[in-house]
C-alpha positions as CSV (number, residue, x, y, z in Angstrom):
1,X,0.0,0.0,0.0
2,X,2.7,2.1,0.5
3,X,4.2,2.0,-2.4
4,X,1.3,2.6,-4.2
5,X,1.1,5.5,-2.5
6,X,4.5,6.9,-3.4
7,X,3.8,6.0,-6.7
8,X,1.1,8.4,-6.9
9,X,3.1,11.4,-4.9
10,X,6.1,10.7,-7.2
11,X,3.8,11.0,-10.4
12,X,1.7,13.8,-9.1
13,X,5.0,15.1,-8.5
14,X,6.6,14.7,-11.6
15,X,3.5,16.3,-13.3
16,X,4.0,18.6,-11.8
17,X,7.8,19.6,-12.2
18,X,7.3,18.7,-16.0
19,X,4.6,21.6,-16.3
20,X,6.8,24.0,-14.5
21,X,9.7,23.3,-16.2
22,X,7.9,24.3,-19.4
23,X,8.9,28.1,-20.0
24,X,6.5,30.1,-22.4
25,X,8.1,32.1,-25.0
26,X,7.0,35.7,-25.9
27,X,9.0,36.6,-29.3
28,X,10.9,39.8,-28.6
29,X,12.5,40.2,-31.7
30,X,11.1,38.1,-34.3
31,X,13.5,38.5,-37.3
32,X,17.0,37.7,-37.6
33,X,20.0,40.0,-36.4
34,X,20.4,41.9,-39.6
35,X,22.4,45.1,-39.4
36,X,19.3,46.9,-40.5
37,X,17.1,45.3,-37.6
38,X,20.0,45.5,-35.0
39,X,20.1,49.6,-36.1
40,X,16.3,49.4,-35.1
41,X,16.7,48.1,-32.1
42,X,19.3,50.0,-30.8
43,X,17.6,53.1,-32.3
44,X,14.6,52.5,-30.6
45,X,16.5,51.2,-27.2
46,X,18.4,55.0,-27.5
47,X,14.7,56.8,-28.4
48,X,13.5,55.0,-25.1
49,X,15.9,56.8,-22.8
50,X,15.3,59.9,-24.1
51,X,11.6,60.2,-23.9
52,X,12.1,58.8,-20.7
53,X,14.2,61.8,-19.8
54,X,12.2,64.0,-21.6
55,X,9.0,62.5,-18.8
56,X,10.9,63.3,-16.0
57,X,12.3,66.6,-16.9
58,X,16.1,65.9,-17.6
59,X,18.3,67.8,-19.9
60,X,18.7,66.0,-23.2
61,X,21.2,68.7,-24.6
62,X,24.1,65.4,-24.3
63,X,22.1,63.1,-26.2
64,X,23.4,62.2,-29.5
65,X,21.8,60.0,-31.4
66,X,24.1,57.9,-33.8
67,X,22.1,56.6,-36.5
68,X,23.9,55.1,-39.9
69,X,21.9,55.5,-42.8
70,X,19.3,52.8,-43.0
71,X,19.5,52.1,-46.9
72,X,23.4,51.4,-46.4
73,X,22.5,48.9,-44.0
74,X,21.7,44.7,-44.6
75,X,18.5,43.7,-44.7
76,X,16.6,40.9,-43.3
77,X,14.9,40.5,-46.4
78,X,15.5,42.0,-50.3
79,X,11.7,43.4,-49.7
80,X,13.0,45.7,-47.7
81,X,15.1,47.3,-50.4
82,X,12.0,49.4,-51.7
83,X,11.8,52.6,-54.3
84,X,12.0,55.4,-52.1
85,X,14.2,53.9,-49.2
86,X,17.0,55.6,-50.2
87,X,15.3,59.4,-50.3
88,X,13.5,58.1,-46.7
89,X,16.7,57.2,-45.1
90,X,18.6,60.3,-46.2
91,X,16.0,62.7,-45.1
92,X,15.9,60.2,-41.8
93,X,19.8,61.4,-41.4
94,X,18.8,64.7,-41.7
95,X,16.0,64.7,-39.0
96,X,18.9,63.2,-36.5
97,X,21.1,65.6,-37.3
98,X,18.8,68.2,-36.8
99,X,17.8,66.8,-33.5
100,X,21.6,66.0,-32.6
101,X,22.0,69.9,-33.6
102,X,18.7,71.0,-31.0
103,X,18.0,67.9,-28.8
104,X,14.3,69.2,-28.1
105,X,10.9,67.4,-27.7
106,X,9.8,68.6,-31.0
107,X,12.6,67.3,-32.3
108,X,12.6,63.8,-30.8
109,X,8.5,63.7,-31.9
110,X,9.4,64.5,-35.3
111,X,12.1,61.6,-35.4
112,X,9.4,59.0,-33.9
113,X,6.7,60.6,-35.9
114,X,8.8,59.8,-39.2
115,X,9.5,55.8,-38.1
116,X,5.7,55.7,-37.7
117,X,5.2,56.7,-41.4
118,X,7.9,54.8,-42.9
119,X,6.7,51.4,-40.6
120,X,3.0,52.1,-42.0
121,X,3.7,51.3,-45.5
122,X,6.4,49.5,-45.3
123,X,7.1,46.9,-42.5
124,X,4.3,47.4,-39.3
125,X,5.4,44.6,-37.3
126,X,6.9,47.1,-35.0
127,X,4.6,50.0,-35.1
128,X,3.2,48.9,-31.1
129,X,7.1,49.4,-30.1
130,X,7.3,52.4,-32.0
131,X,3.9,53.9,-30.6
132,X,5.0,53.6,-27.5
133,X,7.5,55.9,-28.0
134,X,5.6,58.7,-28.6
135,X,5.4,61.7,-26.0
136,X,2.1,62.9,-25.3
């Protein structure tokens, strides 16, 4: 009898470790580390701390953002590589160059406000990462 009963604990246990032991995955990053999507990231990682700043009322005259131009950049995927990428990306530059030049909340809107429109019709997997980068 008592080994039946330890056979029972020991399954009920094992059940139990086997369930826990499972982890769940959430998918971060979904696509591979291409220099274009490792620019993203990092881009969006250095956006991050400066609204965050920008909330709490920190000076963000030292903040530099260093941004290579995305069209020089490898791609995940050739479908990247659209007509007009090239004339977005350049006027991209300009907009952190500008901000680099007058690190302001206008100027750090107008940089998130522009990934917004190039993820809409281009690639809007990351538009809820994006979005949430946006000062009110």
């Amino acid at each position: 009898m008592k080994s039946l009963y330890l056979a029972i604990i020991s399954f009920i246990l094992l059940s139990c470790n086997s369930s826990d032991s499972e982890i769940k995955r959430t998918i971060i990053d979904p696509n591979d580390t291409s220099e274009m999507a490792l620019l993203m990231r990092q881009m969006s990682d250095d956006l991050d701390i400066i609204k965050n700043k920008i909330l709490k009322g920190e000076d963000i005259i030292g903040d530099q953002l260093q941004f290579s131009q995305i069209h020089k950049m490898k791609t995940t995927d050739e479908s990247f590589l659209f007509e007009g990428l090239t004339q977005m990306s350049i006027g991209f530059d300009l907009l952190v160059n500008n901000f680099n030049e007058n690190p302001s909340r206008d100027n750090y809107n107008t940089i998130v406000n522009n990934c917004i429109s190039c993820h809409k019709g281009m690639c809007p997997g990351p538009l809820s990462r994006i979005n949430n980068l946006i000062l009110d």
